[in-house]
C-alpha positions in Angstrom: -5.9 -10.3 16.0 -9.0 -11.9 13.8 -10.5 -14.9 15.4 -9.8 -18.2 14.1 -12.9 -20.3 12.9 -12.8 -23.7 12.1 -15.5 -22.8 9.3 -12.6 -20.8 7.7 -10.7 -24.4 6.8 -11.9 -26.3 4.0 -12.7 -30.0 4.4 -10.3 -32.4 3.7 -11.3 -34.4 0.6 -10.3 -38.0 1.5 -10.7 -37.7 5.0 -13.3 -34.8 5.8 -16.3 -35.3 3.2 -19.1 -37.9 3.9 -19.1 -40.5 1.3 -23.3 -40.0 1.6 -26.0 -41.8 3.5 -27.1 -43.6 1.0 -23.9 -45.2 -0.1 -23.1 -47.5 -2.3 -25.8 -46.6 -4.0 -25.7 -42.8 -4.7 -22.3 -41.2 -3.3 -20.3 -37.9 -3.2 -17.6 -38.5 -5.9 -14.2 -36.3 -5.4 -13.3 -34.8 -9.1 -9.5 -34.5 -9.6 -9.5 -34.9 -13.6 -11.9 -33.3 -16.2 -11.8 -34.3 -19.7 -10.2 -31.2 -21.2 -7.3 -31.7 -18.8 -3.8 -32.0 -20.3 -1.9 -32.8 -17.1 -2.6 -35.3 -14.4 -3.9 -33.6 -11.2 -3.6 -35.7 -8.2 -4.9 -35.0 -4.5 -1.9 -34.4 -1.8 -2.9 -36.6 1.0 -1.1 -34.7 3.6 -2.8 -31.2 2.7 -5.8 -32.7 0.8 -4.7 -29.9 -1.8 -4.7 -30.9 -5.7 -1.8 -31.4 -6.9 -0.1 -31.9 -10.5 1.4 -35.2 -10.8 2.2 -34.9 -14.3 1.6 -34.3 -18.0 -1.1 -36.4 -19.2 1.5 -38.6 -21.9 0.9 -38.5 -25.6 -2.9 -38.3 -26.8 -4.4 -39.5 -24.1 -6.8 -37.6 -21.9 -9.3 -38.9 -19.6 -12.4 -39.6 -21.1 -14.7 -38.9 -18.2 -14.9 -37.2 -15.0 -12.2 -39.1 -12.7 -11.9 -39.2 -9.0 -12.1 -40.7 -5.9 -14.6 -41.6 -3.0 -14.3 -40.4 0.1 -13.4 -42.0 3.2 -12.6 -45.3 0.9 -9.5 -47.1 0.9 -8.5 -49.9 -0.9 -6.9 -52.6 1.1 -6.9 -56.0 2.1 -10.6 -56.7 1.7 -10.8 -55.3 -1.5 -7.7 -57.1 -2.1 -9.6 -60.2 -0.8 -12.5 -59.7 -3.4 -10.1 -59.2 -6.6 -8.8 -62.6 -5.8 -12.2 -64.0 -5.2 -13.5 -62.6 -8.5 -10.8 -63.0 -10.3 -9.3 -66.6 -9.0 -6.0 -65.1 -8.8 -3.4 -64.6 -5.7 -1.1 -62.3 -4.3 -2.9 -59.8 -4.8 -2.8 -56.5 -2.5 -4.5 -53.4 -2.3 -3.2 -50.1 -3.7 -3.4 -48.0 -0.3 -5.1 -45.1 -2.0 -9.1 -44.7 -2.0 -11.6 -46.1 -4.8 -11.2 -44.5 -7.9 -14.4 -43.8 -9.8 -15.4 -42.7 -13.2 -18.5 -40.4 -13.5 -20.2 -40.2 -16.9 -22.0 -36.6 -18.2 -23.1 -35.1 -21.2 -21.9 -32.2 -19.1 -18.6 -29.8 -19.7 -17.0 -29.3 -16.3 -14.0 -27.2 -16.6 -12.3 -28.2 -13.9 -11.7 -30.8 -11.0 -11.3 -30.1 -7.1 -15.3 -30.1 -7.1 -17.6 -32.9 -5.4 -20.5 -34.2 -7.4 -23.2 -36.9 -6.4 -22.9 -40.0 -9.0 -24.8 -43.3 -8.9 -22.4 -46.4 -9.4 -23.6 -48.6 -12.5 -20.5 -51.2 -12.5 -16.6 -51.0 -12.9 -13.6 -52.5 -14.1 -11.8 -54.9 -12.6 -7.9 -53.1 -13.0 -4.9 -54.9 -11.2 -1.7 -52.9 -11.4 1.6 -54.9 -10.5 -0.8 -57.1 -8.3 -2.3 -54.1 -6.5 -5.6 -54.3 -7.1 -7.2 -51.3 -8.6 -10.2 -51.2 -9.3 -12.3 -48.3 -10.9 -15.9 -47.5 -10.4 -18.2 -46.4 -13.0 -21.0 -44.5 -12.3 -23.4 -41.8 -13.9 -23.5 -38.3 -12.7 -27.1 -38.2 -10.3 -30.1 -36.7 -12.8 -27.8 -36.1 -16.4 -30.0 -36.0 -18.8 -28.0 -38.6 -21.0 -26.6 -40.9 -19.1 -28.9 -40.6 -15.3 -31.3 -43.1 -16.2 -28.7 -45.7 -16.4 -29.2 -48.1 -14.0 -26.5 -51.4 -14.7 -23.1 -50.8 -16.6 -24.9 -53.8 -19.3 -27.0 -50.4 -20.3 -24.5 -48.0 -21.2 -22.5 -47.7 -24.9 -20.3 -50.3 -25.1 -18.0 -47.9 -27.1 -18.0 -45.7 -23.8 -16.8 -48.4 -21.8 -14.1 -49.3 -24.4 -12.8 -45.7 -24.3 -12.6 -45.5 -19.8 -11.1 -48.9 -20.5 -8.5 -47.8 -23.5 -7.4 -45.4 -21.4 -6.4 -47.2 -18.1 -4.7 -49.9 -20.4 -2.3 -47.2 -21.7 -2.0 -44.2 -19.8 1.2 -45.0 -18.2 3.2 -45.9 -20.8 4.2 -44.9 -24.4 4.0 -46.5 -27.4 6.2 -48.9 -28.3 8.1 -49.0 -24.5 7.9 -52.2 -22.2 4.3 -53.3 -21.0 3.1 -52.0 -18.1 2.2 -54.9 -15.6 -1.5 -53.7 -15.4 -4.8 -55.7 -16.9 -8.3 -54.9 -16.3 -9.8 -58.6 -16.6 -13.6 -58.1 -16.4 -16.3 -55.3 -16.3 -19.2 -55.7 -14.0 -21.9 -54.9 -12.8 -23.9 -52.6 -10.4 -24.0 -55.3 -7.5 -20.3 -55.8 -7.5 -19.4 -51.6 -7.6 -21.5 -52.0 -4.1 -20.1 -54.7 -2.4 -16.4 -53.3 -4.1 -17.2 -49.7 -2.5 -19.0 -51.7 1.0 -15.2 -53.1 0.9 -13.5 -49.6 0.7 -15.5 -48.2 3.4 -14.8 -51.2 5.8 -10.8 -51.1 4.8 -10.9 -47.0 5.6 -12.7 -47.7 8.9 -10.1 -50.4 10.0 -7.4 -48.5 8.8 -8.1 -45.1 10.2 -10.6 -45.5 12.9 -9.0 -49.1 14.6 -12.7 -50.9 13.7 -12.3 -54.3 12.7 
């Protein structure tokens, strides 16, 4: 009978891969959408496999690399910081990790890969008073949008689009609102105390540190 290895078993994406030693300010980004994706793909959190969660609706499609960070979660002290920012209450956190968006000029074909991105800002996203918020960030040494530094140095237009799309990915045209609002972009020094938050929630929440 072969011998077992625990080399054999892949890494579990959440739970298993080191957000980076230099977090917030570069970090190992977990891809689950590309671009050119027409269906949602989703991580399982039990098996840490990808998953389909379903068909992306309509026209829309994602208009950047889309993910998560590892070893993140978003709970109540990111919850704590959306109200701060934001002056409003009730607010809780979503339970999954921080999302992130990673700019390229580069065509990945598909997700389920890790790539190293340096934040530049975020949006601010509350869905049904979870707060939800998505990091933006630049794909480390892309030659068109690596030297970006600060989320007030990138296309507008580009933010607009990430932004458009959040707004109205979970609903169709014409049916009821969906209760979700993105009420600010910012900057580079709010991603890192947003993604300080994550990694403190994650710690409390899986390894008992308060």
């Amino acid at each position: 009978m072969p011998t077992m290895f625990p080399s054999a078993f892949r890494a579990h994406p959440w739970h298993g891969v080191e957000i980076g030693a230099e977090a917030p300010s570069i970090v190992t980004a977990y891809i689950e959408i590309v671009p050119t994706d027409t269906v949602k793909y989703e991580l399982d959190k039990a098996t840490g496999l990808l998953k389909v969660d379903r068909p992306q609706r309509f026209s829309n499609i994602c208009p950047s690399l889309y993910g998560f960070l590892p070893r993140t979660l978003c709970a109540e002290r990111v919850a704590a910081y959306c109200e701060e920012r934001t002056g409003k209450t009730g607010i809780k956190g979503d339970g999954d990790p921080m999302d992130i968006c990673v700019l390229t000029e580069k065509s990945i074909g598909h997700g389920d890969v890790l790539v190293q991105a340096i934040p530049i800002g975020g949006l601010r996203m509350i869905d049904d008073n979870e707060a939800d918020d998505k990091i933006i960030a630049v794909m480390r040494d892309d030659a068109l949008y690596g030297h970006l530094t600060d989320i007030s140095q990138c296309p507008k237009s580009v933010i607009e689009r990430v932004r458009h799309y959040f707004l109205t990915y979970k609903h169709a045209p014409g049916s009821p609102d969906h209760a979700v609002e993105i009420t600010h972009a910012y900057g580079r020094d709010e991603a890192y105390e947003a993604i300080r938050r994550s990694q403190a929630d994650y710690t409390s929440a899986f390894m008992g540190v308060r």
